[in-house]
C-alpha positions in Angstrom: 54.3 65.0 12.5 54.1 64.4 15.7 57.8 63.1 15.8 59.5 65.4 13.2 62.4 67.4 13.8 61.8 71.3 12.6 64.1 73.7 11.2 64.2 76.9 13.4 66.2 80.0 13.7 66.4 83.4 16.0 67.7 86.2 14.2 68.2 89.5 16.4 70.3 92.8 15.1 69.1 96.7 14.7 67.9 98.1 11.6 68.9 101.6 13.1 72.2 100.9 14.6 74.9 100.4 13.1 77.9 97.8 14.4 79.8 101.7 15.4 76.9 102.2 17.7 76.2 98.8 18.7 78.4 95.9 19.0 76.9 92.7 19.0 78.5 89.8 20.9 77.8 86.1 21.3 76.7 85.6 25.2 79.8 84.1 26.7 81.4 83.8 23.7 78.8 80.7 22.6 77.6 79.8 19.0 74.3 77.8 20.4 71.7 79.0 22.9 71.8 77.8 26.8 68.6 75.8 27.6 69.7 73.9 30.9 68.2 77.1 33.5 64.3 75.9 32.5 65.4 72.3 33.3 66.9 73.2 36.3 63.6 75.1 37.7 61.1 72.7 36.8 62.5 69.1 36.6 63.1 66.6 33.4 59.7 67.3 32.3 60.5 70.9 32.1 60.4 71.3 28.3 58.6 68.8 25.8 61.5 70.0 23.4 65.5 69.7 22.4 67.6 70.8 20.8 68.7 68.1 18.5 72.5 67.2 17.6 72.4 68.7 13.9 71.6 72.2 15.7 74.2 75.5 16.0 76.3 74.5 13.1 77.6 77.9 12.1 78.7 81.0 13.6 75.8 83.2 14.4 77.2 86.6 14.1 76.9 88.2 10.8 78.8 91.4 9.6 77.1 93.4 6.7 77.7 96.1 4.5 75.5 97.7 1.9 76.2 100.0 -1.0 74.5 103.1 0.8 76.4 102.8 3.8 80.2 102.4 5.2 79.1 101.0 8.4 79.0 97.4 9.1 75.6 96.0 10.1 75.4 93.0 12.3 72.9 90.3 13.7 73.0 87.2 16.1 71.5 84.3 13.2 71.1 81.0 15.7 69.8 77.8 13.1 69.0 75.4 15.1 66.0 72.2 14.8 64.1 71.1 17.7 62.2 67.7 18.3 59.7 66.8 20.6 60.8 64.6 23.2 57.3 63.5 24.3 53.5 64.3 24.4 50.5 64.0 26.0 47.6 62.2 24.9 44.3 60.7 26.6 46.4 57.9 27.1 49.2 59.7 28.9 52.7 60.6 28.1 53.7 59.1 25.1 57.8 59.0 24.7 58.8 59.8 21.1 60.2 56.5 19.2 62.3 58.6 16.8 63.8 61.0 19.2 67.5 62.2 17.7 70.6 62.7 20.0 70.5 65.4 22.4 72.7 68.4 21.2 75.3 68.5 23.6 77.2 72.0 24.9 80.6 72.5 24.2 
């Protein structure tokens, strides 16, 4: 703390549907998650956060099946870390002096 980097993750699926009734798919085919629109809008100060390099390592969509059920089961599992790139103090912005590499879009 302040400079760490933190392990994170988005999980989204139904506990109703099953992958007959609703077929999960990676957005554009992409195992990370697009940040770039928010930095567009609002500038390089946009986000105090990244994504860091060691982020989106493996393929987020699952495929279940349980014993009381034939159907597969899916989810959309992103792991990813985040750092902060910078804060504010009474001081100002203060730039992190530990900040990791950027990840970088395929």
């Amino acid at each position: 703390w302040p400079w760490g980097d933190y392990d994170c993750m988005i999980k989204m699926g139904s506990w109703t549907f099953d992958g007959n009734m609703m077929n999960l798919t990676k957005y554009e085919n992409k195992d990370y998650i697009i940040m770039e629109a928010l930095d567009l809008q609002v500038g390089k100060y946009a986000s105090s956060l990244i994504f860091t390099e060691d982020s989106f390592k493996e393929n987020p969509l699952e495929t279940k099946f349980y014993p009381c059920c034939d159907e597969p089961y899916q989810s959309l599992n992103y792991r990813f870390k985040v750092q902060r790139k910078w804060r504010m103090t009474e001081k100002g912005m203060e730039s992190n002096p530990s900040l990791k590499n950027k990840f970088q879009e395929e």
